[in-house]
C-alpha positions in Angstrom: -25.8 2.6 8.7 -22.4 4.2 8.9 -19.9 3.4 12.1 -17.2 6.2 12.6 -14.7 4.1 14.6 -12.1 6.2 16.8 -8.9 4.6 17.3 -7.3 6.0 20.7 -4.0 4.7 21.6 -3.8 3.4 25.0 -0.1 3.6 25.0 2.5 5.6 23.2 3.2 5.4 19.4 6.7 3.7 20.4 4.8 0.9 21.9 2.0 0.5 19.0 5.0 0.4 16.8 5.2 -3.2 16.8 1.6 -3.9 15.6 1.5 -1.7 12.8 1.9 -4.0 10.3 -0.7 -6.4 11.4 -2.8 -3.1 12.0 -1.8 -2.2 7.7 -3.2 -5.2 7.2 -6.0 -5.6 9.2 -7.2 -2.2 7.3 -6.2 -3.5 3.8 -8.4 -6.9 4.5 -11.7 -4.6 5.8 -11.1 -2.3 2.7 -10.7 -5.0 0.0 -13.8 -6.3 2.1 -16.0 -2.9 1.1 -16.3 -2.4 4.5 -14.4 0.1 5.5 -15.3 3.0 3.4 -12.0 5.3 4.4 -9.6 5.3 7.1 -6.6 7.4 8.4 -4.6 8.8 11.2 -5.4 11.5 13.2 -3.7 15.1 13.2 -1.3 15.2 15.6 -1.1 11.1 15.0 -0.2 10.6 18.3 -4.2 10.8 19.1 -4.9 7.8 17.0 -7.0 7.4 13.9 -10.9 7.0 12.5 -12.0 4.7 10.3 -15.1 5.1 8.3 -17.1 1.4 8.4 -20.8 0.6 6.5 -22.4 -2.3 5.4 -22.5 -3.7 8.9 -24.7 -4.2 11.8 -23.3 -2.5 15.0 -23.0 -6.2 16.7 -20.1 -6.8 13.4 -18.8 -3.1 14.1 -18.0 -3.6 17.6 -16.4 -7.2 16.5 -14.0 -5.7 13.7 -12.8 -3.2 16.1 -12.2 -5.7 18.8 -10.1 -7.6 16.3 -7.4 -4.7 15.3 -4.3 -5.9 16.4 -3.6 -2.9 18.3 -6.9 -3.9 20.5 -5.5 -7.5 21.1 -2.2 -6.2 22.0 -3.4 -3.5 24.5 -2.4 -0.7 23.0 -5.1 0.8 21.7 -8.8 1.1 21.8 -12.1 1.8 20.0 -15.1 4.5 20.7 -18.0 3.4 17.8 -20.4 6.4 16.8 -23.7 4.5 14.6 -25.2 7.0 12.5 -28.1 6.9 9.7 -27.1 8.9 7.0 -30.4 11.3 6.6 -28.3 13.6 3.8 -25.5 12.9 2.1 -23.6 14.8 -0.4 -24.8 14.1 -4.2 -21.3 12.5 -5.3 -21.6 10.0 -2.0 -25.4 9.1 -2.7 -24.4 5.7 -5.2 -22.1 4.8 -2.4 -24.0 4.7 0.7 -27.8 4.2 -1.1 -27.2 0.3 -1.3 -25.9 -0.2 2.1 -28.6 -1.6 4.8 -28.9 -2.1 8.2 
């Protein structure tokens, strides 16, 4: 399973500001972690960001994403897409073959 988690801010980028380094951090942690597979802002960044997540039930999605600092702070929020991967390009096959359920 893949999770395709949308970051929307619920406030402005001023007031996110503060969190970002917890927020760095929080996406360093999940990366070292193998979980998330690739993250990044959005285009205008003002919108929010997407972060690519596998390896975990939907249950643990929804958890991580409640755990961002910009959730707990209020200034932003999560929209969680599950999806089971039925193609995948050749060059991603060894990377999403071993993950599970």
């Amino acid at each position: 399973m893949l999770h395709l988690l949308r970051l929307e801010y619920t406030e402005s980028e001023e007031a996110a500001e503060p969190h970002v380094m917890q927020h760095v951090a929080f996406l360093d942690r999940h990366h070292a972690a193998g979980t998330f597979l690739a993250s990044g802002q959005t285009v205008p960044s003002d919108q929010g960001g997407l972060i690519i997540a596998a390896g975990v039930d939907r249950t643990t999605a929804e958890k991580i994403a409640e755990s961002d600092p910009f959730v707990r702070a209020g200034v932003g929020r999560y929209t969680i897409t599950t999806i089971v991967p039925g193609r995948t390009h050749p060059a991603l096959a060894g990377l999403l073959a071993p993950l599970g359920p």
